[in-house]
Structures are given as structure tokens and as C-alpha cells.
C-alpha positions as a printed Julia matrix, in Angstrom:
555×3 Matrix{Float64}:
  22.77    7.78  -18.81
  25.97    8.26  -16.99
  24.47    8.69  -13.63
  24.05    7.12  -10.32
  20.46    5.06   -9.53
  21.54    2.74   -7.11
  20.27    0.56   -3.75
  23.82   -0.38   -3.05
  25.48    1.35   -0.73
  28.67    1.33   -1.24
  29.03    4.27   -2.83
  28.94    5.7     0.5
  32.89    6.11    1.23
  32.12    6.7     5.15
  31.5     3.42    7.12
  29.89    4.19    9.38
  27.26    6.53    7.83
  26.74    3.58    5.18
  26.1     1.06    7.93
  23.59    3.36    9.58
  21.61    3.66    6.09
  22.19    0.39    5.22
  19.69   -0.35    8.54
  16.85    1.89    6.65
  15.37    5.34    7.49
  12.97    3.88    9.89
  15.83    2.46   12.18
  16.38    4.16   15.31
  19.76    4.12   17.1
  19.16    3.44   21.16
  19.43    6.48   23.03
  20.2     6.55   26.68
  17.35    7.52   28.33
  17.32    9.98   31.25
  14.99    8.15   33.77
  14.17   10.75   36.56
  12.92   12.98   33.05
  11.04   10.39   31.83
   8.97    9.6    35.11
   8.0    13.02   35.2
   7.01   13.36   31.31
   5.08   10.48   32.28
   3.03   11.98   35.08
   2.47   14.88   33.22
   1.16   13.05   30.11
  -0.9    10.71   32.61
  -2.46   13.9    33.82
  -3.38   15.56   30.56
  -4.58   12.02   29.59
  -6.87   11.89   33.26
  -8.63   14.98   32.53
  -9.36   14.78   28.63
 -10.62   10.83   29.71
 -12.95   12.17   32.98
 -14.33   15.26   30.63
 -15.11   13.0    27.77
 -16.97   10.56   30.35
 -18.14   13.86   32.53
 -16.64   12.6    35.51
 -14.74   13.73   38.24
 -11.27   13.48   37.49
 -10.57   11.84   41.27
 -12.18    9.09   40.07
  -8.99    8.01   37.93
  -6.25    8.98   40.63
  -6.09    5.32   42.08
  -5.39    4.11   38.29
  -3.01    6.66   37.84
  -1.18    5.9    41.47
  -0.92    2.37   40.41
   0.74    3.08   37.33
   3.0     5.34   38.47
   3.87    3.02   41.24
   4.83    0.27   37.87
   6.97    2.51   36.18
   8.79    3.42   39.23
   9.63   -0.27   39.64
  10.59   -0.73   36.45
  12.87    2.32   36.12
  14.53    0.86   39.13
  14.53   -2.02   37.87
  15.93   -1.74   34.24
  18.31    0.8    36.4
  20.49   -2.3    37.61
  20.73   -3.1    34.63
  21.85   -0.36   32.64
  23.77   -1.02   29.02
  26.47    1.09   27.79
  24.34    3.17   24.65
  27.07    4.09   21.68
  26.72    7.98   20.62
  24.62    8.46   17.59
  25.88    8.5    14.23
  24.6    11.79   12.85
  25.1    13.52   16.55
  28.98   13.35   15.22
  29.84   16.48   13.21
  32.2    14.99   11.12
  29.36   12.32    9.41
  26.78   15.26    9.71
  28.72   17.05    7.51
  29.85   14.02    5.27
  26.21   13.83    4.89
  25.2    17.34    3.82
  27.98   17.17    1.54
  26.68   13.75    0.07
  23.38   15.66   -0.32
  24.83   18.39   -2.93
  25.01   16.05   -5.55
  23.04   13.18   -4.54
  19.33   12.83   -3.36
  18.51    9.49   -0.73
  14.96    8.25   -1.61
  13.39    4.98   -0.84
  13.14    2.12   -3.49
  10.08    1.0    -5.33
   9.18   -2.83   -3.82
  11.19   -1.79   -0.65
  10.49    1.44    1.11
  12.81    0.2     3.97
  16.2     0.16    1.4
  17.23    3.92    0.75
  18.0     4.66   -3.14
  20.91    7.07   -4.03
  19.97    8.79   -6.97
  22.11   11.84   -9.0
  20.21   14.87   -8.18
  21.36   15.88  -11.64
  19.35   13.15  -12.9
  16.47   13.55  -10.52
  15.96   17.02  -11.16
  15.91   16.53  -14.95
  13.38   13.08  -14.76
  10.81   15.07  -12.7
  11.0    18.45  -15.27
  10.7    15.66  -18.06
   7.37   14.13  -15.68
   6.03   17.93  -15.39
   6.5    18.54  -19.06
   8.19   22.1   -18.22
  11.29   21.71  -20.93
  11.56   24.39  -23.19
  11.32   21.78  -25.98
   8.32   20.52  -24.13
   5.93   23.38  -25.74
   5.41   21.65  -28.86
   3.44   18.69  -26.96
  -0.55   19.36  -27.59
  -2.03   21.08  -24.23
  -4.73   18.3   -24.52
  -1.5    15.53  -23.87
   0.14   16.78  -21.18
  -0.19   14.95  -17.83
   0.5    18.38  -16.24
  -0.14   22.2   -16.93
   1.16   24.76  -15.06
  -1.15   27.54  -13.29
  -1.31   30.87  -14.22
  -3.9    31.96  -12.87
  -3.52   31.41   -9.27
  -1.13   31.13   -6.63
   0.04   28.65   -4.18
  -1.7    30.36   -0.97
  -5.14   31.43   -3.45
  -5.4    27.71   -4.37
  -5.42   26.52    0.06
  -7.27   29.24    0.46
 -10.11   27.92   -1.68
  -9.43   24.49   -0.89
  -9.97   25.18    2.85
 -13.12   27.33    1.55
 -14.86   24.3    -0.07
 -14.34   21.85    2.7
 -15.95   24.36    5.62
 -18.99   24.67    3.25
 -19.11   20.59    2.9
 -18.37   20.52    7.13
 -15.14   18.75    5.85
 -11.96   19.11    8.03
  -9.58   22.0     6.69
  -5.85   21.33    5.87
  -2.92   23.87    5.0
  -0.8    22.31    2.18
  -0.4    21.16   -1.01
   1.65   18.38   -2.14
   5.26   18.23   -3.9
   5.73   15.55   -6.72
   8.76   13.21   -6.35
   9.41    9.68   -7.38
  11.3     6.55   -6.28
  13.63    4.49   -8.03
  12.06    0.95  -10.08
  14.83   -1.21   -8.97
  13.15   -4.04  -10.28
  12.68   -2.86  -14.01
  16.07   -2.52  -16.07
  17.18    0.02  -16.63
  16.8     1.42  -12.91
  16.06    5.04  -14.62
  12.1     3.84  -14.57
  10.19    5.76  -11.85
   7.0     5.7    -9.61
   5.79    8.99   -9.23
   4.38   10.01   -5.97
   2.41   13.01   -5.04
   2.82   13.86   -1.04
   1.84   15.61    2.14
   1.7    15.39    5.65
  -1.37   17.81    5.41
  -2.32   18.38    1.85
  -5.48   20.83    1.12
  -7.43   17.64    0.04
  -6.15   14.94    1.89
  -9.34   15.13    4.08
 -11.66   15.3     1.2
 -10.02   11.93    0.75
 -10.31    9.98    3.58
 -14.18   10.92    3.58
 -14.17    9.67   -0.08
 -11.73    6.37    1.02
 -14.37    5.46    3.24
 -17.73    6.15    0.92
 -16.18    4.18   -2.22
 -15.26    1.48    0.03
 -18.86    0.95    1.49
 -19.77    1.13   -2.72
 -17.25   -1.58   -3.38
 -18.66   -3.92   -0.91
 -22.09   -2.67   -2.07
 -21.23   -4.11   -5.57
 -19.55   -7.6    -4.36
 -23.0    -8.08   -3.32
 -24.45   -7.18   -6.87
 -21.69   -9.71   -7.88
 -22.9   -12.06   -5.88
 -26.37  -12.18   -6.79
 -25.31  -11.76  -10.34
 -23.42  -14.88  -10.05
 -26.45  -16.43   -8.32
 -28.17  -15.41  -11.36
 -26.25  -16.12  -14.55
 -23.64  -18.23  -13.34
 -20.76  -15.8   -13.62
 -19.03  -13.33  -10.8
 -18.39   -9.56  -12.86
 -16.68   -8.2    -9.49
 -12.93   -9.47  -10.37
 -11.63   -6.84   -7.87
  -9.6    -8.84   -5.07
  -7.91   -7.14   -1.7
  -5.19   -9.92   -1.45
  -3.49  -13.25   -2.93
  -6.51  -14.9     0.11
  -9.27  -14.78   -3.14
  -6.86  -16.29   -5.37
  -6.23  -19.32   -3.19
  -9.78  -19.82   -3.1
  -9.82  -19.78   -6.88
  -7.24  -21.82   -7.37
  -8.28  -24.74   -4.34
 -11.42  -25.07   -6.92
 -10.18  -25.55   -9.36
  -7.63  -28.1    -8.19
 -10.6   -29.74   -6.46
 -11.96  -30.41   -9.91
  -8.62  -30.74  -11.71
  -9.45  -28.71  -14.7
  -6.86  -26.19  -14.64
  -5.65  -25.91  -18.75
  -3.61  -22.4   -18.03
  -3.01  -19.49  -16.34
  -2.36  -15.72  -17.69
  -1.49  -12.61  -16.2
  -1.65   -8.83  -17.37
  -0.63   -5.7   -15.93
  -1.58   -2.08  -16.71
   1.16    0.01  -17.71
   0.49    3.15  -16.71
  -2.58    3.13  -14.93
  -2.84    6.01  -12.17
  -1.44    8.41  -14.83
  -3.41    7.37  -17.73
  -6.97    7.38  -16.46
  -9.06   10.26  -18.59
 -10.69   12.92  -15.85
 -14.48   12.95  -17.92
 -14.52    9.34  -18.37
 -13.4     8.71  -14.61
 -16.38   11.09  -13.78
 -18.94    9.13  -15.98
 -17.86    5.85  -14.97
 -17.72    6.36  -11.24
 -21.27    7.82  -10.96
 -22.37    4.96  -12.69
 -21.22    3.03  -10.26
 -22.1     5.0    -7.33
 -25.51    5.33   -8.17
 -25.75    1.69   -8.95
 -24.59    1.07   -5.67
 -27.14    3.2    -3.94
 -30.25    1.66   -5.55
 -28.86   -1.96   -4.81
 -28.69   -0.53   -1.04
 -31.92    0.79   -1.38
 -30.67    3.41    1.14
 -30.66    7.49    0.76
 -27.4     8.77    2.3
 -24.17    7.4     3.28
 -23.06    8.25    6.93
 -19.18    8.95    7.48
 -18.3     7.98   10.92
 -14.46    8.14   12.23
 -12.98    4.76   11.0
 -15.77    3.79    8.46
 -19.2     4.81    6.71
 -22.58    2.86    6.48
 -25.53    2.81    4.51
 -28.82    4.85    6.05
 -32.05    6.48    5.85
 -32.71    8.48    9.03
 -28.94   10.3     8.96
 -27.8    11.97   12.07
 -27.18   15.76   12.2
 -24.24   15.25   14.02
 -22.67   12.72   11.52
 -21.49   13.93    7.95
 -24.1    12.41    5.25
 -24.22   12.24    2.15
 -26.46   11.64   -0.53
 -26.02   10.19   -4.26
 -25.58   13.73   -5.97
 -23.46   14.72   -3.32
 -20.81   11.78   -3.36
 -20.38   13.17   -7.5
 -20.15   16.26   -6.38
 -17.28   15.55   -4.13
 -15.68   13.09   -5.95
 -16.22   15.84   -9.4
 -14.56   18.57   -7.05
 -11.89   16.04   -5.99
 -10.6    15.27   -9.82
 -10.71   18.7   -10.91
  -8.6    20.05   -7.76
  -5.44   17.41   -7.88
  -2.66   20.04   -7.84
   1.2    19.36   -7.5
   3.84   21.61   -6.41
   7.57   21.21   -7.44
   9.87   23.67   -6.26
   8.46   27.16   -6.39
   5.91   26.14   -9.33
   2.27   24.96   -9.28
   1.04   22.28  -11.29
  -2.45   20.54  -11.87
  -2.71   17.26  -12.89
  -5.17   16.78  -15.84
  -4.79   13.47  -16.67
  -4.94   10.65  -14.21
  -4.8    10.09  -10.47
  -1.91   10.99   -8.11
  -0.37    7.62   -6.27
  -0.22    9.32   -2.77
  -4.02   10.16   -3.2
  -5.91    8.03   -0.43
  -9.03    7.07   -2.79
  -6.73    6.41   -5.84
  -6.56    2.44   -5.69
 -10.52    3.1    -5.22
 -10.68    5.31   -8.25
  -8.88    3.19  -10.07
 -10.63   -0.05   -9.39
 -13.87    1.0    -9.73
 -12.88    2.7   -12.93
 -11.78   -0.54  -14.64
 -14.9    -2.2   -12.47
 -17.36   -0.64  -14.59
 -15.89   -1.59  -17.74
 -15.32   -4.99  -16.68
 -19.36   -5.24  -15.86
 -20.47   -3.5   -18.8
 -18.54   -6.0   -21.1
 -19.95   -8.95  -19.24
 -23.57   -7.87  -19.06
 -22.84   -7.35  -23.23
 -21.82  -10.67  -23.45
 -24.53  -11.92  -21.42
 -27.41   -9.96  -23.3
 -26.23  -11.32  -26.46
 -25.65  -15.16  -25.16
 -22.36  -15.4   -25.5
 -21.87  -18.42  -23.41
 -18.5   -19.71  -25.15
 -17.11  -16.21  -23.88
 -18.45  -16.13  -21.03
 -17.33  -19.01  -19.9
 -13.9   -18.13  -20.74
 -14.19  -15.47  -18.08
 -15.25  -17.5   -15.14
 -12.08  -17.47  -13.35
 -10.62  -13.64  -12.99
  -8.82  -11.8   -10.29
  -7.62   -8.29  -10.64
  -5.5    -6.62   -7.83
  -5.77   -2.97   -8.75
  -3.31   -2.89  -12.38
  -2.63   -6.74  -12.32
  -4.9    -9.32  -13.61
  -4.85  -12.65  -13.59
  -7.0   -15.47  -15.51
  -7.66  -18.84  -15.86
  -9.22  -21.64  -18.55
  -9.26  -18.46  -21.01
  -6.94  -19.52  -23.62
  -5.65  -15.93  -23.89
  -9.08  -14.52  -25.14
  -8.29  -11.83  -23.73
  -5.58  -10.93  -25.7
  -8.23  -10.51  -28.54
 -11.1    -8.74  -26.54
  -8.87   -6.18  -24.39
  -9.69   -3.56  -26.72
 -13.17   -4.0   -26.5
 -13.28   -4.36  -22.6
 -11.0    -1.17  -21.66
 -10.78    2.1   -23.04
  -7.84    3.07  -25.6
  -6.26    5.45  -23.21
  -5.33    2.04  -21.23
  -3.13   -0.42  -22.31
  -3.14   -4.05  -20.58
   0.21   -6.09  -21.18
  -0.12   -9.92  -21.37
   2.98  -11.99  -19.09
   5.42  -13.38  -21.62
   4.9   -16.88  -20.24
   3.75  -20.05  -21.96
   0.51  -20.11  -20.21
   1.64  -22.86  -17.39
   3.78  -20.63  -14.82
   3.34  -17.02  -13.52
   3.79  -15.02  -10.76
   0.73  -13.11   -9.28
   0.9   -10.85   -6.64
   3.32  -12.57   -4.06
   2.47  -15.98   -5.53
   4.71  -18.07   -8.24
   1.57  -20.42  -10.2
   2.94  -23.49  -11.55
   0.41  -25.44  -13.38
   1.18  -29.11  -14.04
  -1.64  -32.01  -14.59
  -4.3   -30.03  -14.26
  -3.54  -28.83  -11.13
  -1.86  -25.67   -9.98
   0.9   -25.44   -7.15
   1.8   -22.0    -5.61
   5.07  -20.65   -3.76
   6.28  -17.62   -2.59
   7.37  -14.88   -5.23
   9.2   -11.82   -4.6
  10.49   -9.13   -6.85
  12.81   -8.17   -4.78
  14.96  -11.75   -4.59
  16.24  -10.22   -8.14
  17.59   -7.0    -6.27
  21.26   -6.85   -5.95
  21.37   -5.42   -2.96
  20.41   -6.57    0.62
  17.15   -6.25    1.07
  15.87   -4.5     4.4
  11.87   -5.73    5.28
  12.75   -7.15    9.56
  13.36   -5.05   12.19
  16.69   -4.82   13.77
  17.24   -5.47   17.24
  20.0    -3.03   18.02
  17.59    0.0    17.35
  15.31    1.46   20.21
  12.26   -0.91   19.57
  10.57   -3.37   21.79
  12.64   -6.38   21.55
   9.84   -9.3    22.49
   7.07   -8.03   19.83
   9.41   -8.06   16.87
   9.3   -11.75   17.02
   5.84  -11.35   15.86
   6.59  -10.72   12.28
   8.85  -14.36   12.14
   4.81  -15.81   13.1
   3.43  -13.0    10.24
   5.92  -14.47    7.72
   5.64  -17.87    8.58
   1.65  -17.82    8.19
   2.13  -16.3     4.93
   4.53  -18.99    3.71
   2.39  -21.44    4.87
  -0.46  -20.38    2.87
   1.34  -19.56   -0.4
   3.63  -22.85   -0.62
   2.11  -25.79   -1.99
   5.06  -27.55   -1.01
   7.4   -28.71    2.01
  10.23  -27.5     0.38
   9.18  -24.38   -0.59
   7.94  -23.46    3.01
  11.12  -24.91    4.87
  13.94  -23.08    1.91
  12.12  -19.67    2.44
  11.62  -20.48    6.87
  15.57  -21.17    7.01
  16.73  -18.02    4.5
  14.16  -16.24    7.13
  15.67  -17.74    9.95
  19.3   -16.62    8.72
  18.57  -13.66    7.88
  16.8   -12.38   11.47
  19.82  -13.83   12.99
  21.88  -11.13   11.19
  19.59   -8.61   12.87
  20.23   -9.78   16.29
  17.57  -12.14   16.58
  17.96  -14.62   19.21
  18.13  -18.55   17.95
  17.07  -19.99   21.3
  13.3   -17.38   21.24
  13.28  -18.03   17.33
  12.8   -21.62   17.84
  10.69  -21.09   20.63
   8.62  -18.56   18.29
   8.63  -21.22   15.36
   7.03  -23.81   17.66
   3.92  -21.27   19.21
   3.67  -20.92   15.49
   2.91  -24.84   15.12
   0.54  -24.93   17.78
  -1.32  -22.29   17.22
  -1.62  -22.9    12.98
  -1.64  -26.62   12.95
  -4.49  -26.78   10.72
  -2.46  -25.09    7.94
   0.51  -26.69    8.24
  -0.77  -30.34    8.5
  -0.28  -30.64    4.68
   3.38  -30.81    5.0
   3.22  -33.94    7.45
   5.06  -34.36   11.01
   8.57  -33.27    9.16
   7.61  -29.66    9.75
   7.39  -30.16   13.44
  11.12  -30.72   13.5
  12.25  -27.91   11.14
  13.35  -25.74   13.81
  16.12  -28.76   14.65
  18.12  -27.56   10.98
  18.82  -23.81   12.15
């Protein structure tokens, strides 16, 4: 295309404003801290904190002034303390007005996103080219009016105006005693670094306080009480008729409990994946509505419960709901969700959009839409199968996990590639792995199947990148040093459980190793870390043998 989509950079001509972005926006530089301010923003945010704490409890606010003595008292030491030791702090980067402006400058032709697979790497894209992929995503080309109205992802709103559209918004949540926000959100996308060409794009829709973002959450929590409703119905449906319809899986944990199974009986012929192309933006609105009350009210007659009670952090199943507490019954959860779908707008620039096709990524119930969505197709297709005692086919569907748009099966001989159609609807099209049935990757698992029996490592996307990859803190920024050894433990857990193999688990511990040296991690605590690692997750490591005791010895 003759423009610039890139992760490397080194199109960055300034050094040191390329080796401050090469650290990712969520680095912070060290700033030197002005101690005698910061004990008295303390006190004062001690006190605010004393009498919100003794009027919650309906106390007298006295009561706390020996806790907040003693803490002052600690942070007077340690100011003291740390004051002996005091470290020379460099000036910022961007406080310079020479890279400011470099950077402004840089930002007239250029726009700095993160990348798709690695929000912590910042993408320099042509604005040029940005401009013109998100007009082409909006449909708003002058060309673009010879596209059916019933096609287009987006339409553009007459009718109303930016402020008319809150305004309603923040109308229809005080009615359903739903918290009221003051936004809308603006459509942009990140760069697919790991699909060639790079000019593929995820489209995001985003706001720090979009008009339906609360609307959300309530619904984030109701559909996930309804998903766990229905891995009960799966269970008992199992039970039943020998065969689980929920395929929906949080994490790669379900697969290895698939896989250890199978491997337990040795039976293991081949392995498949698919992936949805498309699947957010493709999802029909009416169909999505049908569907997902299906499901919903499935869900409440299996609970055998009236209303659904939203509480802060999650929602429950009840009869007797409290007046204080949000609840909400069957007709009422459609209602919402109905509202929800038919009020997904997008803003981009000074235009207004709504979306009438599909669900926006930055939407908090949208992996819940969408699972549930492909959910009820998945059951409807079993129960079909079971009704008519199709046992061969059945059978060929014992063994499936789906993560959202990826899918993975096993033992089905790629049936699937001849009953998609009759599974999904057309609007959705699932895309088989080009693999010979014996080695995939699935999720952040590589499957290898050989004798019957499969054997799992660690798979990234982003290993292909060609670019440095940033996913570790660095210790030169203004974070707690100690706790960021906590994600070498994270990682090495996570190896641990994917890799089959001592190999695989010791190549991806020492690139690990190297690479948190290169951030400013300590070799001496690293080795100490790797070894409270041992200890504490002996039982998962004991595969490997006593050779990954000494590991640490090769660094």
C-alpha cells in the first residue's frame, strides 16, 4: 500500500524518544519524589480515608487516630530512611522540549497505537492510512452508497445528535435505577501484526465513560451467572446422554483436562482447530435477540429461581429480592439486553454512527454475547442429533472446546468440516487449521499428537513478530521493584503446565530468564525466585525429574 504499519521502532530518528517507546506506554520513568509533600498528601488522604471508614461503620472517627499515628509514625521512618539513600533520578524524556516537539511533529503524519497480541508494543501506523481504513470500516466513501443499507456494518444518524443520543441513554438507565454515564465511544483499531499483510485490523469501540458502559457491567454479571447456570444443564446432560453440549471453556486449564483423558486411555487419532473469522462484527442483531432469550430463559427455569440480584462484584440467583439490590426478572434481562443491541453507537470524528450488525469488541458483555450466541446453536444441533439417534455423530463430538471464536476438536475426523453449515448460521463462517490433523496450536498451547497420545508446549503468536516483544515489567520505571518478580513465578507456573516436556519448560525458563535480565532483573533474586517456585509447585514439576531442581545453575 505504500504506507507505514510497523512495531519496529526504528523509524523513530530520535534515540532517545525511541528508547522511551520502545519500553511501552505503560512504562513510567522514576520521578524524584519531594518527600516533605508527600508526607503531608499522605496525612491528608489518611484523613479523608478516617472519616469516610468511621461514617461507613458509624463510629467515632477518634477511634482510628491510634492507627493513623502509627502509620504516620512508618512512613516517617521510611522517608528518613530511603532519604540516606537517595539515587540520582535522570529528567524525563518528554519534560525536554526538544523530544516534545519531535513528538508532536511525529504525530502529523503518524498515529502510535498498540499492537494486536501485544498491547504493551506501540504500533506506528500512517495516519493517511489510518484515516482511510476506518472511513472504509464506517462505510462513509462516496463510492460506498451503492452497498445495500441492509449490508452495512454501520449507518450514520440523521436523526439525532451526539448530546440527544446521552441524553436518552442517561434517561433509560435512571428509569432501570442503572448508573448514568456521559459519553459515547470513538471507533479505532490496532494493527494485526501477526496476519500478513500487517494492513489487517481489530476494530475497537472505546470509552472511559461510555452512555452504556454501565448497562454492561450489570449485563457482564447476569450472563455470567446464566453461563454457569447452563454448565450445570451440561452437566446433567452429560449425566444423561453421555455427551457435554457446553463446549464454552475460560482458559487452556479445560483443555488439559481433555487432553490428560484422553492420554490416560491412549486413544487420541487427531486433533482440529477452527476459528471464526469475523465473529463480533458478523453476528445478526434479531437472531442475537432470539437466541439469547432462549438461553436466558432456559437458564432461569433450570434455576428454578424468579429474579437475578446484581450485587457490586457479582449477581446470584433468588426469590425473595431485596429492595435495595437491583433485580431482575426473565422479561427484564431481554429487555435490557434488547435495549443494549439496538443502542451500540460509535462516534468517529464529528460523526455518529450505529452499529447494526454485530457486537463492538470494547463492549464488556461481548465475549458473553458472543458465546452464548454460538452456545445455543451448538445445543440445538446436539439435542437434533440426539433426538434422532445419531450416535456415530455424536460420538464424533465428545471431545470439544471453544474459547470464544476458536474451536478445537478431537477423535472427529474433520466431521465438522461437513456439518458446519448445519450447526452455525450462514452469516458465520468457521475456518478449519490447515494442518494434517496431528499438530496445532490452541490458545497458548502447541498439540502434538504422536502414538496416540498428545504432548503440549507453549505457543505464542507473537515469537513470529519481528520486533522485540514488550510483556515484563522494567525495573528502571517507578514500580515496586520486589513484586515484579512475581510474574517470573506467573510464567513459570504457566510453562509448567503447558510443556509436556523438560526441554520445552527449561528453553522457554532460560529465554525468560535472559530476557528479564535485559530489564534490570537481578540474577542473584531470579534464582532465588526460581527456587520458591520449586518449593512451593513441586507437585507440578515432579514430571520433569530432579534435573529441574538444578536449572537455575545454567543462567
Amino acid at each position: 500500500y505504500g504506507h507505514v504499519v510497523t512495531g519496529n521502532l526504528k523509524v523513530i530518528e530520535n534515540k532517545q524518544l525511541r528508547k522511551l517507546m520502545c519500553l511501552g506506554p505503560g512504562y513510567r520513568e522514576s520521578q524524584k519524589v519531594k518527600r516533605p509533600d508527600f508526607l503531608d498528601d499522605l496525612k491528608e488522604s489518611l484523613e479523608c480515608c478516617i472519616d469516610s471508614w468511621a461514617d461507613r461503620e458509624k463510629v467515632d472517627s477518634h477511634v482510628l487516630m491510634e492507627w493513623y499515628n502509627k502509620v504516620i509514625e512508618d512512613a516517617s521512618k521510611a522517608i528518613a530512611r530511603l532519604s540516606k539513600k537517595r539515587k540520582k533520578t535522570k529528567k524525563m524524556t518528554l519534560k525536554c522540549p526538544i523530544i516534545s516537539k519531535i513528538l508532536k511533529d511525529l504525530q502529523k503524519d503518524f498515529v502510535f497505537v498498540p499492537t494486536d497480541k501485544a498491547s504493551n508494543n506501540i504500533a506506528v501506523v500512517c495516519k493517511k492510512f489510518y484515516v482511510e481504513q476506518s472511513m472504509k470500516e464506517l462505510d462513509i466513501f462516496l463510492t460506498s452508497s451503492e452497498k445495500k443499507l441492509a449490508d452495512k456494518t454501520y449507518v450514520p444518524v440523521q436523526n439525532e445528535d451526539r448530546e440527544s443520543v446521552i441524553s436518552r441513554h442517561g434517561r433509560f438507565m435512571y428509569a432501570n435505577l442503572i448508573e448514568e454515564a456521559k459519553d459515547l465511544p470513538f471507533l479505532y483499531w490496532i494493527p494485526k501484526m501477526h496476519k500478513k499483510p500487517y494492513s489487517k485490523q481489530r476494530y475497537i469501540a472505546a470509552s472511559a465513560r461510555c452512555s452504556t458502559k454501565p448497562l454492561s457491567a450489570v449485563l457482564t454479571k447476569c450472563l455470567k451467572l446464566i453461563t454457569r447456570q447452563h454448565r450445570i444443564i451440561g452437566q446433567r446432560y452429560f449425566t444423561n446422554f453421555g455427551i457435554n453440549p457446553m463446549w464454552i471453556i475460560d482458559n487452556s486449564t479445560a483443555v488439559h483436562r481433555m487432553i490428560a483423558d484422553l492420554n490416560r486411555k491412549k486413544q487420541i487419532r487427531n486433533i482440529r482447530t477452527y476459528d471464526f473469522s469475523t465473529l463480533y462484527t458478523s453476528i445478526p442483531h434479531e437472531q442475537l435477540k432470539v437466541q439469547l432469550a432462549l438461553v436466558i430463559k432456559k437458564a432461569f427455569d433450570a434455576s428454578k429461581k424468579s429474579f437475578i440480584s446484581v450485587y457490586k462484584n457479582d449477581a446470584n440467583w433468588t426469590d425473595s429480592p431485596d429492595e435495595k439490590t437491583l433485580s431482575l426478572n426473565y422479561e427484564k434481562v431481554v429487555e435490557l439486553l434488547n435495549w443494549l443491541i439496538d443502542n451500540i453507537y460509535v462516534t468517529f470524528g464529528d460523526k455518529l454512527f450505529r452499529q447494526k450488525i454485530g457486537i463492538p469488541m470494547g463492549t464488556d458483555c461481548a465475549p458473553f454475547l458472543a458465546n452464548l450466541f454460538l452456545y445455543s446453536y451448538e445445543y440445538e444441533w446436539i439435542e437434533k442429533q440426539r433426538v434422532a439417534k445419531n450416535y456415530p455423530m455424536i460420538n464424533a463430538f465428545k471431545n470439544c472446546c471453544r474459547y470464544i471464536d476458536d474451536l478445537l476438536i478431537a477423535n472427529n475426523d474433520d466431521l465438522m468440516k461437513s456439518v458446519m453449515t448445519d450447526i452455525y448460521p450462514k452469516e458465520l463462517v468457521l475456518v478449519p487449521d490447515d494442518s494434517d490433523g496431528l499438530t496445532s496450536p490452541f490458545l497458548d498451547l502447541q498439540l502434538v499428537v504422536k502414538n496416540n497420545v498428545v504432548s503440549t508446549s507453549i505457543f505464542d503468536k507473537r515469537d513470529a513478530f519481528d520486533f522485540q516483544i514488550i510483556n515484563f515489567p522494567t525495573l528502571t520505571g517507578n514500580i515496586p521493584i520486589k513484586s515484579s518478580y512475581g510474574v517470573f513465578i506467573g510464567e513459570a507456573v504457566r510453562y509448567a503446565r503447558a510443556c509436556t516436556y523438560f526441554e520445552d519448560f527449561k528453553t522457554r525458563i532460560l529465554f525468560l530468564v535472559k530476557k528479564l535480565k535485559t530489564q534490570h532483573f537481578l540474577d542473584k533474586l531470579l534464582k532465588k525466585t526460581y527456587l520458591k517456585f520449586c518449593n512451593s509447585h513441586i507437585l507440578l514439576i515432579q514430571k520433569y525429574g530432579p534435573i529441574v531442581l538444578d536449572l537455575h545453575q545454567l543462567w
